[in-house]
NUKOLDO-87212 format. One record per residue: x, y, z of N, C-alpha, C, O in turn. Coordinates in Angstrom, 1 decimal. Atoms other than C-alpha are relative to their C-alpha. Layout:
R	X	Y	Z	X	Y	Z	X	Y	Z	X	Y	Z
...
# end
This chain:
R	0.0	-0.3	1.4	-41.8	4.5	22.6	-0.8	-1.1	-0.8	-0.6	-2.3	-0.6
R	0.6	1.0	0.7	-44.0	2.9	20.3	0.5	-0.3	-1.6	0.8	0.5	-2.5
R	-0.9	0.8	1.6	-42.6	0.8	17.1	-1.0	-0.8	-0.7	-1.6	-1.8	-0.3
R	1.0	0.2	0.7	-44.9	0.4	14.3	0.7	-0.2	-1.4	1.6	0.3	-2.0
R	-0.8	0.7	1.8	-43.8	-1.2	11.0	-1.6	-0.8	-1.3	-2.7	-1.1	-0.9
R	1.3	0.0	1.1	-46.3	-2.1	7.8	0.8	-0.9	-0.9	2.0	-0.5	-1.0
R	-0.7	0.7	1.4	-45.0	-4.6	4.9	-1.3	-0.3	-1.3	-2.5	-0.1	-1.0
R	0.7	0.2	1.2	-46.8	-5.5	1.6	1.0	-1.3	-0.6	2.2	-1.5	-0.4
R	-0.9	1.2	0.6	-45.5	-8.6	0.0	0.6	-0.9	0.5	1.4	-1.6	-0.2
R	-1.5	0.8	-0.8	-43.7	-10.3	2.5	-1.3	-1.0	0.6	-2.5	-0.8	0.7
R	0.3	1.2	-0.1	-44.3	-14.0	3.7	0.3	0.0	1.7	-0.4	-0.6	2.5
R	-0.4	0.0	-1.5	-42.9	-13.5	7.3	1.0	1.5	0.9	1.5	2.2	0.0
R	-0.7	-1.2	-0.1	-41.0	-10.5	9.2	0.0	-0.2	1.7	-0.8	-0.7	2.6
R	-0.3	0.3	-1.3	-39.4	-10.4	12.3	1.0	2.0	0.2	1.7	2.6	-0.6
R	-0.8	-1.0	0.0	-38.1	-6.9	14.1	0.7	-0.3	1.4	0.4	-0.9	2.5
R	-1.1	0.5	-1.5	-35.5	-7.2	16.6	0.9	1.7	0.2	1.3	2.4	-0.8
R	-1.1	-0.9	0.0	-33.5	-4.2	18.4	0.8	-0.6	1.0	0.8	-1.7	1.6
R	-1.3	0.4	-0.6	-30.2	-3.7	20.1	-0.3	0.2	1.1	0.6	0.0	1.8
R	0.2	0.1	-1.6	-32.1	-3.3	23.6	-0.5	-1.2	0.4	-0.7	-1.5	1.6
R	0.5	1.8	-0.6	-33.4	-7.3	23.2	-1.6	-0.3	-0.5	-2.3	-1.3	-0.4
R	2.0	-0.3	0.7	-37.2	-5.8	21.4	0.5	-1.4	-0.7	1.7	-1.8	-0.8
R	-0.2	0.8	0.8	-37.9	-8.8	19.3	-1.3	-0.5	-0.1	-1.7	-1.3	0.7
R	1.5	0.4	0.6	-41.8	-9.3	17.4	0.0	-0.6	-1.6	0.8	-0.5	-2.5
R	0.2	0.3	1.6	-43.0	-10.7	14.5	-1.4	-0.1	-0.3	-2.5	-0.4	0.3
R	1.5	-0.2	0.7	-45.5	-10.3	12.1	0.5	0.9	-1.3	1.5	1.6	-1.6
R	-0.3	-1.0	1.7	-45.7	-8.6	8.5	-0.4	1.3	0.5	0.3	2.2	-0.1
R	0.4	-1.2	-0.4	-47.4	-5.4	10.4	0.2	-0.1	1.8	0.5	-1.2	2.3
R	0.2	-0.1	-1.5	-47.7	-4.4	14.3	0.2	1.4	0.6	0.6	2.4	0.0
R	-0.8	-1.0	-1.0	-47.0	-2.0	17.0	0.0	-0.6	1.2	-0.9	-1.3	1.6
R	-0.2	0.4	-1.1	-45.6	-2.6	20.2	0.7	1.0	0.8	0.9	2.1	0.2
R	-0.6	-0.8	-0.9	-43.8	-0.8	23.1	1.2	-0.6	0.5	1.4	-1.6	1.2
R	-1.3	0.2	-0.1	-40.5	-0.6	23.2	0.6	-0.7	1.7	-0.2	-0.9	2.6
R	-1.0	0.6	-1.5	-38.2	-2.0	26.4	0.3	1.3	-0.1	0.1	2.0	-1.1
R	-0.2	-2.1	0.1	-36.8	1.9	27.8	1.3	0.2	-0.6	2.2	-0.6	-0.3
R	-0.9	-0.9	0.6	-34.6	3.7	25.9	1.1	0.9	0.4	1.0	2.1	0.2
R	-0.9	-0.8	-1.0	-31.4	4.9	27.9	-0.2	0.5	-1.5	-1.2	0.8	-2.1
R	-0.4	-1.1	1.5	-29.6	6.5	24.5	-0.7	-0.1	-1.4	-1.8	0.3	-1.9
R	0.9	0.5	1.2	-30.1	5.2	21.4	-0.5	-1.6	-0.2	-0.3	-2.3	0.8
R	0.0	1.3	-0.2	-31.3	1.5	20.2	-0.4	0.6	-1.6	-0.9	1.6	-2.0
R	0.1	0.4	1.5	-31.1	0.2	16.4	-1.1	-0.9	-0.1	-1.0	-1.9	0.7
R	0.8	1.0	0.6	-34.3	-1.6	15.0	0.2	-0.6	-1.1	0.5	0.0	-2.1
R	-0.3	0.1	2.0	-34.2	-3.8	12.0	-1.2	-1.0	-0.3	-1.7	-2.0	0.3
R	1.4	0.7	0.7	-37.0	-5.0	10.0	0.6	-1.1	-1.1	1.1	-0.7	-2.2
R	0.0	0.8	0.7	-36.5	-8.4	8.5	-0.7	-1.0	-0.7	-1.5	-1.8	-0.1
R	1.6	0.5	0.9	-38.7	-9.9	5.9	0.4	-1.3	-0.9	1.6	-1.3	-1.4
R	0.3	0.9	1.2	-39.2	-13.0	3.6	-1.0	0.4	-0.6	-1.9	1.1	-0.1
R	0.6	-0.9	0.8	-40.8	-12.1	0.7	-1.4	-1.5	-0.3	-1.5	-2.4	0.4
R	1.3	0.9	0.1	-44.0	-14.3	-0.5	0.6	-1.1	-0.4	0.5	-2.2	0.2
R	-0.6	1.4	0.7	-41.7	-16.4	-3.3	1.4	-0.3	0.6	2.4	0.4	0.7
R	-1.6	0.5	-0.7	-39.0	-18.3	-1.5	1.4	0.0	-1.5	1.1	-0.3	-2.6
R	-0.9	0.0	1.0	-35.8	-18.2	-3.7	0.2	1.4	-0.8	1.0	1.4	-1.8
R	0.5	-1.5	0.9	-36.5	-14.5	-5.2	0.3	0.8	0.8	0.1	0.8	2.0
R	-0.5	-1.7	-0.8	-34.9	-10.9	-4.5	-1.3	0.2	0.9	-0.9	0.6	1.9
R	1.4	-0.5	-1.3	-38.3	-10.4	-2.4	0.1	0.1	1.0	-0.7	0.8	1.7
R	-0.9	0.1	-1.9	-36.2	-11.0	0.9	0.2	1.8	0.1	0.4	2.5	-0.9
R	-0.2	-1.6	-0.3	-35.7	-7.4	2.2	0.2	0.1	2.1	-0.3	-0.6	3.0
R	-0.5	-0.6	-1.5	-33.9	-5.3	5.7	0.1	0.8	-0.2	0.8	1.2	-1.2
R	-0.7	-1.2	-0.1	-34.2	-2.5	6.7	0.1	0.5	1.7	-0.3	-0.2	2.7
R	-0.1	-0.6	-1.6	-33.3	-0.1	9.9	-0.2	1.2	0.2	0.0	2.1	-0.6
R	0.3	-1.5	-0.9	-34.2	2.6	12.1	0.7	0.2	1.2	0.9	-0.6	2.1
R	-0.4	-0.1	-1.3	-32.4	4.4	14.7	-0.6	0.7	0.9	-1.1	1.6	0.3
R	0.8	-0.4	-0.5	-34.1	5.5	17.4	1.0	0.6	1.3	1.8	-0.1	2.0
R	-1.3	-0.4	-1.1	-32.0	8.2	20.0	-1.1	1.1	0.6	-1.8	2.0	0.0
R	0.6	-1.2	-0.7	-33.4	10.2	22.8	1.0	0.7	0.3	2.2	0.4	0.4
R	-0.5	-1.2	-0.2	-32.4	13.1	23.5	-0.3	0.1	1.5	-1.3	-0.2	2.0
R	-0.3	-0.8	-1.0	-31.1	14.7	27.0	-1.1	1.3	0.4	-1.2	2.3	-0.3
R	0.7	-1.5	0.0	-33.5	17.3	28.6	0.3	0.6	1.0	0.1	0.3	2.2
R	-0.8	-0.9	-1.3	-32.0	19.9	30.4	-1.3	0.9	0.5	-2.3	1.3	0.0
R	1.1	-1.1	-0.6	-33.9	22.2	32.7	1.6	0.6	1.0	2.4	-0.1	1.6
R	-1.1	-0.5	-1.1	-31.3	24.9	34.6	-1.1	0.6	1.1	-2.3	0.7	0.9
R	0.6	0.1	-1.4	-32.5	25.6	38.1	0.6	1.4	0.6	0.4	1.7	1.8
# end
């Protein structure tokens, strides 16, 4: 799975998920570690001015789905 994130404004950014993913940069894409079920990413930012609402998180869940084939 590939994990692509974009920021504007921010001073530093780091994303980490719950399978141990862990990049940084204000932009990127990278390839995930594999995906048994689901895994949470979260996007964590400093903003340009230190001390100022500019700080921002957010998250994505990321869940595969089961594929059946009957035989």
């Amino acid at each position: 799975t590939q994990v692509s994130w974009t920021t504007t404004d921010a001073a530093t950014c780091t994303v980490t998920g719950t399978n141990g993913d862990s990049w940084s940069g204000t932009s990127g894409t990278q390839t995930s570690s594999p995906i048994a079920d689901k895994v949470i990413y979260t996007l964590s930012c400093d903003g340009l001015d230190a001390g100022t609402e500019s700080d921002f998180t957010d998250t994505e869940e990321v869940v595969t789905l089961p594929f059946w084939r009957e035989r």
